[in-house]
TIVO-2410 file (N, C-alpha, C; in nm, 3 decimals):
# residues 89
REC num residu      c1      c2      c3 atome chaine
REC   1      X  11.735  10.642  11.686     N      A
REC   1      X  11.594  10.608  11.673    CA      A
REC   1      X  11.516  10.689  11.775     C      A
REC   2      X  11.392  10.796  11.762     N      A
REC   2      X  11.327  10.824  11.782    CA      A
REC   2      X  11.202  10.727  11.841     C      A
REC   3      X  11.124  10.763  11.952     N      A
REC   3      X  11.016  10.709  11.968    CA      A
REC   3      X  10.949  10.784  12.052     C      A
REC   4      X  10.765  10.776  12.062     N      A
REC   4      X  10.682  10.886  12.114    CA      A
REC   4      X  10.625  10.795  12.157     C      A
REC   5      X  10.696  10.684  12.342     N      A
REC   5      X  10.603  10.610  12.370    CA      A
REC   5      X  10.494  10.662  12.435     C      A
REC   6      X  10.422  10.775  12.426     N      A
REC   6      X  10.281  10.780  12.470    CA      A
REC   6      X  10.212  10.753  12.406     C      A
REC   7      X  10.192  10.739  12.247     N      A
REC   7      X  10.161  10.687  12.147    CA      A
REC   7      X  10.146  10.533  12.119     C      A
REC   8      X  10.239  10.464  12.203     N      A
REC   8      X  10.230  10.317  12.212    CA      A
REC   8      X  10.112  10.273  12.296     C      A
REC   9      X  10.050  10.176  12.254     N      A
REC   9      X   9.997  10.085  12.303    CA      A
REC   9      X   9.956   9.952  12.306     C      A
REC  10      X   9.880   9.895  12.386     N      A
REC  10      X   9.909   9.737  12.398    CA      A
REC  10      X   9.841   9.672  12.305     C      A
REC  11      X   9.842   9.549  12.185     N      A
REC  11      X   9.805   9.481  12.099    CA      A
REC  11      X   9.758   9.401  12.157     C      A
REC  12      X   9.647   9.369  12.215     N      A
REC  12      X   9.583   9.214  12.294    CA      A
REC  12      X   9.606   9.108  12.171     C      A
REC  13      X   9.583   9.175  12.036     N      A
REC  13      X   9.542   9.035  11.954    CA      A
REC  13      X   9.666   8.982  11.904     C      A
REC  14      X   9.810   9.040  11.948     N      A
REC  14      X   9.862   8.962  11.915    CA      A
REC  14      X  10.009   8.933  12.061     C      A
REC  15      X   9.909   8.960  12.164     N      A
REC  15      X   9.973   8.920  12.264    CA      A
REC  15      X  10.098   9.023  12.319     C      A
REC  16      X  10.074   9.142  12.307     N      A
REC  16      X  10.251   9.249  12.304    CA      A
REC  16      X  10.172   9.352  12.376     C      A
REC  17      X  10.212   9.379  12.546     N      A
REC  17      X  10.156   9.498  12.605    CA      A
REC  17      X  10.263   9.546  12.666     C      A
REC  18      X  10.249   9.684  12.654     N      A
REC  18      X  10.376   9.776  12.663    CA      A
REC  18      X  10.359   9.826  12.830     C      A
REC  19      X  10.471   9.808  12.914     N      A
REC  19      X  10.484   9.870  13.003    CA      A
REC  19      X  10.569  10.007  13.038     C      A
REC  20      X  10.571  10.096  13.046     N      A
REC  20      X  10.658  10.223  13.088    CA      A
REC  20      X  10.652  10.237  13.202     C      A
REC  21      X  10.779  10.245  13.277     N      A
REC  21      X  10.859  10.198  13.398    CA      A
REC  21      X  10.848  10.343  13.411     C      A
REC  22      X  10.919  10.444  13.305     N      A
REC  22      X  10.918  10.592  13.369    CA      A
REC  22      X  10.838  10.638  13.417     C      A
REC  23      X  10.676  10.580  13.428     N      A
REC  23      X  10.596  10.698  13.505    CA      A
REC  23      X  10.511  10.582  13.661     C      A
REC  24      X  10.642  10.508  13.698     N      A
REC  24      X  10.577  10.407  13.830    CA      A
REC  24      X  10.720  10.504  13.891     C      A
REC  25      X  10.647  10.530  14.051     N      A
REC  25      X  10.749  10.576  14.138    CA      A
REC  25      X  10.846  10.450  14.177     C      A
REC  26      X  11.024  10.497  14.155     N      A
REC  26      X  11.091  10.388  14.147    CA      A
REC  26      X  11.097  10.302  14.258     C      A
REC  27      X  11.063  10.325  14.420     N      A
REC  27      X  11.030  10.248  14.497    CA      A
REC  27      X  10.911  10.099  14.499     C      A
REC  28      X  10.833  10.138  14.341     N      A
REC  28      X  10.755  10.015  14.350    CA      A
REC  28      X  10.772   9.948  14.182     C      A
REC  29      X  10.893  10.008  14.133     N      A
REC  29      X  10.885   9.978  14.009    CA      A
REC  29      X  10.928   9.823  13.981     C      A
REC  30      X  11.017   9.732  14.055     N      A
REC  30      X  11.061   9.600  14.051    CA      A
REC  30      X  10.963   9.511  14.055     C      A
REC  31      X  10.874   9.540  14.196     N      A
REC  31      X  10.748   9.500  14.206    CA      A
REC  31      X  10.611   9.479  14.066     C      A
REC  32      X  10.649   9.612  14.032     N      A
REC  32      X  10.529   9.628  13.920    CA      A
REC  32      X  10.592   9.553  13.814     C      A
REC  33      X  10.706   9.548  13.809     N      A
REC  33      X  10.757   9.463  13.676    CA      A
REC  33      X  10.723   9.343  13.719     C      A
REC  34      X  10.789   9.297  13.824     N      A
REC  34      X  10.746   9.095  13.891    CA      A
REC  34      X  10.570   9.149  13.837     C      A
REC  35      X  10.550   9.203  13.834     N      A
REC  35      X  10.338   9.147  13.831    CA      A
REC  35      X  10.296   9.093  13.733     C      A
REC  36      X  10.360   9.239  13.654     N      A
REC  36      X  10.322   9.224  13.516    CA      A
REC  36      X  10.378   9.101  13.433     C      A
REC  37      X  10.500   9.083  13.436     N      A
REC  37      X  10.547   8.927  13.382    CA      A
REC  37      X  10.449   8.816  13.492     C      A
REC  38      X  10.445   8.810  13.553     N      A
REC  38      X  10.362   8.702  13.616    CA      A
REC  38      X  10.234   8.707  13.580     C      A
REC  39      X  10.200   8.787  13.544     N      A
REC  39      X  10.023   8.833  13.432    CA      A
REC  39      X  10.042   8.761  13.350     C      A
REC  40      X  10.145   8.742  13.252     N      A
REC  40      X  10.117   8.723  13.109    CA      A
REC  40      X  10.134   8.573  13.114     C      A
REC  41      X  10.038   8.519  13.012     N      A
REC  41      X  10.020   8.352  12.963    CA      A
REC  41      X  10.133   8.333  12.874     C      A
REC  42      X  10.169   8.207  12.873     N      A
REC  42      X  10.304   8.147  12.757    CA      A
REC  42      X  10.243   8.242  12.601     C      A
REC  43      X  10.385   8.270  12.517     N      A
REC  43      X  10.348   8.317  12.441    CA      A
REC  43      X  10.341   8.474  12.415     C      A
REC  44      X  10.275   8.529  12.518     N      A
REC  44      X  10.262   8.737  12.568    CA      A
REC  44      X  10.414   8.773  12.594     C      A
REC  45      X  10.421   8.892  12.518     N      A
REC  45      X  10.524   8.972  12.517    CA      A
REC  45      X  10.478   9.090  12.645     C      A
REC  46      X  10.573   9.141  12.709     N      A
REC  46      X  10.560   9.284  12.755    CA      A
REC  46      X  10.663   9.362  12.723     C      A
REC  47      X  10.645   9.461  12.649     N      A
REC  47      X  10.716   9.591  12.546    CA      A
REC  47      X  10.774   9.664  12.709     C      A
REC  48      X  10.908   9.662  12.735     N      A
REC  48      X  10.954   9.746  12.826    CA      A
REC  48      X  11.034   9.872  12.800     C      A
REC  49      X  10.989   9.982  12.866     N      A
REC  49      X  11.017  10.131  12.829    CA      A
REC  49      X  11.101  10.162  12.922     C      A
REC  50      X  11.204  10.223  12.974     N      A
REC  50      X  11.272  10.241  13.078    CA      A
REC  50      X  11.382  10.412  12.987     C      A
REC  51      X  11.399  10.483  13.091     N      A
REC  51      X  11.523  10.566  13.004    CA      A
REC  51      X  11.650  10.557  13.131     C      A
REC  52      X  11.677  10.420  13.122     N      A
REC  52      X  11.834  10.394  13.159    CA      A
REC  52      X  11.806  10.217  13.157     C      A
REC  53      X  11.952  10.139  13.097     N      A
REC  53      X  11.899  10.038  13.106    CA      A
REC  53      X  11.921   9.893  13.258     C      A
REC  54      X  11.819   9.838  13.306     N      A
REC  54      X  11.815   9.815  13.426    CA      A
REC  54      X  11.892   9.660  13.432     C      A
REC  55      X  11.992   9.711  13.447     N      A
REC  55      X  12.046   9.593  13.425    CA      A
REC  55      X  12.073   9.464  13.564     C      A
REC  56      X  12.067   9.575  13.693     N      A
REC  56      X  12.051   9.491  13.839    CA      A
REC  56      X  11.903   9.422  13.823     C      A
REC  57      X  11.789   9.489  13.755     N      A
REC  57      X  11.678   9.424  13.744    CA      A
REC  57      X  11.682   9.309  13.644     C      A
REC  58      X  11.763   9.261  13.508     N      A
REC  58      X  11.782   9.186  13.437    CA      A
REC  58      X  11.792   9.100  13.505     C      A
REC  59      X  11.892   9.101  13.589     N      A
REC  59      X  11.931   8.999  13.695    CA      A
REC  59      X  11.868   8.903  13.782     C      A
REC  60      X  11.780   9.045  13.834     N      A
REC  60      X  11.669   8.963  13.950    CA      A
REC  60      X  11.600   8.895  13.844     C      A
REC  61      X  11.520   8.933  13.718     N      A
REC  61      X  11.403   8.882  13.654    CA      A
REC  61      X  11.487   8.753  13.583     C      A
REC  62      X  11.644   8.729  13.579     N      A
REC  62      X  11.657   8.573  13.539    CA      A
REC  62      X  11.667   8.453  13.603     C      A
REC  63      X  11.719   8.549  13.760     N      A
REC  63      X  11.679   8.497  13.901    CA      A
REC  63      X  11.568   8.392  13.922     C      A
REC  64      X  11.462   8.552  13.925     N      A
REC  64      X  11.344   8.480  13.936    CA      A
REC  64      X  11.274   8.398  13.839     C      A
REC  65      X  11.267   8.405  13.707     N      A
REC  65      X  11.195   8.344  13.591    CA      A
REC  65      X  11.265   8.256  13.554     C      A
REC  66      X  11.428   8.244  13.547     N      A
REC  66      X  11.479   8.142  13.462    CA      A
REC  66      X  11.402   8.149  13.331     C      A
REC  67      X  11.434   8.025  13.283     N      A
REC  67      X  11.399   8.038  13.153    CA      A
REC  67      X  11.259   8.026  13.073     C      A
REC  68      X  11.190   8.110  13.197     N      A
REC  68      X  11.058   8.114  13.129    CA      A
REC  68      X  11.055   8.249  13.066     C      A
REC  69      X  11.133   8.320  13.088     N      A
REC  69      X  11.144   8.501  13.010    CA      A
REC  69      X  11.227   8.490  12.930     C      A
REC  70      X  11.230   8.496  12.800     N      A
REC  70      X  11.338   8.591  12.712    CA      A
REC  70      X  11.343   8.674  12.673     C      A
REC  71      X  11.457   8.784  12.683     N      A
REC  71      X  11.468   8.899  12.678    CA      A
REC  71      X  11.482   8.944  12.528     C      A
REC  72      X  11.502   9.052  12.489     N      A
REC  72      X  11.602   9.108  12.366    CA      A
REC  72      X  11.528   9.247  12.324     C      A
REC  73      X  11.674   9.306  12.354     N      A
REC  73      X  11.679   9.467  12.360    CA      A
REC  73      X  11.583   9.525  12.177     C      A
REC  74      X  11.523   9.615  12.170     N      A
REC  74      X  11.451   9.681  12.104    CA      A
REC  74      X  11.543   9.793  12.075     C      A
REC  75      X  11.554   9.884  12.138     N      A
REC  75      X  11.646   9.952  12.163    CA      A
REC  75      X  11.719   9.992  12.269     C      A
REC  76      X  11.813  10.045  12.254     N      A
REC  76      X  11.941  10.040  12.414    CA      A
REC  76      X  12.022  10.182  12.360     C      A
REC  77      X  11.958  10.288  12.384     N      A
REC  77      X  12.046  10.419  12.374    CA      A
REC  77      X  12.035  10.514  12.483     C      A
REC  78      X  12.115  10.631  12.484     N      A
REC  78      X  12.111  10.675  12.581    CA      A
REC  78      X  11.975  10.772  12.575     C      A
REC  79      X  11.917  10.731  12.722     N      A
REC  79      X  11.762  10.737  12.777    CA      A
REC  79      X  11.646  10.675  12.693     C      A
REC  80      X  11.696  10.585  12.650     N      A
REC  80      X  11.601  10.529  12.574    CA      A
REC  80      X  11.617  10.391  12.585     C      A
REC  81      X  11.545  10.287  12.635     N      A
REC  81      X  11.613  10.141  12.644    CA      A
REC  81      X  11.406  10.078  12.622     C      A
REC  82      X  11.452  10.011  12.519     N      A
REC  82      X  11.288   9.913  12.533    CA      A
REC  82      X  11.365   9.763  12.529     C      A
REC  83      X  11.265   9.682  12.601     N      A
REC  83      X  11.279   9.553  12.611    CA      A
REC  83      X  11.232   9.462  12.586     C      A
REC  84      X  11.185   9.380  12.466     N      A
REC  84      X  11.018   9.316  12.489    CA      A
REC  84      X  11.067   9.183  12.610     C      A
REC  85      X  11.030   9.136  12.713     N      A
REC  85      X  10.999   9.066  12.757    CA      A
REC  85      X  10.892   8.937  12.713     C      A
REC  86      X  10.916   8.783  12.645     N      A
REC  86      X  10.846   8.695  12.631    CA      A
REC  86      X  10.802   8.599  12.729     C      A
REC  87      X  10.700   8.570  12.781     N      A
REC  87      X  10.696   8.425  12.837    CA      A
REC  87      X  10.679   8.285  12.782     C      A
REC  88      X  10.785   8.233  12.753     N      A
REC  88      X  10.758   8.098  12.662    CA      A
REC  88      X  10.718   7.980  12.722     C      A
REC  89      X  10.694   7.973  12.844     N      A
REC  89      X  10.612   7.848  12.907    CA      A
REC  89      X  10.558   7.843  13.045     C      A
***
């Protein structure tokens, strides 16, 4: 599967905003992820772009969220990994 995420962007009206991790310098990228899930109201997706998949960060974000995030891979290939991130409560 092919994808041209510069072309993506965020759907307010139906709650799905895409983050791309590849262009935050990786020293503040964990950070910028904690924000952005802490932005979103029950319900908002965030579309995650990454080209490797972060799986020490999976960790922290079930850590930290428990079961207010559910995950599920979009795609998972090599350099290519999307994630939508949900907040369900």
């Amino acid at each position: 599967m092919s994808l041209n995420c510069s072309s993506v962007s965020s759907n307010a009206a139906i709650g799905l905003y895409a983050f791309d991790a590849r262009g935050i310098a990786k020293r503040f990228r964990h950070s910028a992820i904690f924000g952005a899930l802490d932005a979103l109201n029950p319900g908002e997706t965030m579309r995650f772009y990454n080209d490797h998949d972060p799986l020490p960060l999976l960790a922290q974000i079930a850590s930290r969220f428990g079961e207010r995030v559910t995950m599920a891979y979009i795609a998972r290939g090599a350099g290519e990994i999307i994630i939508d991130f949900r907040i369900d409560h």
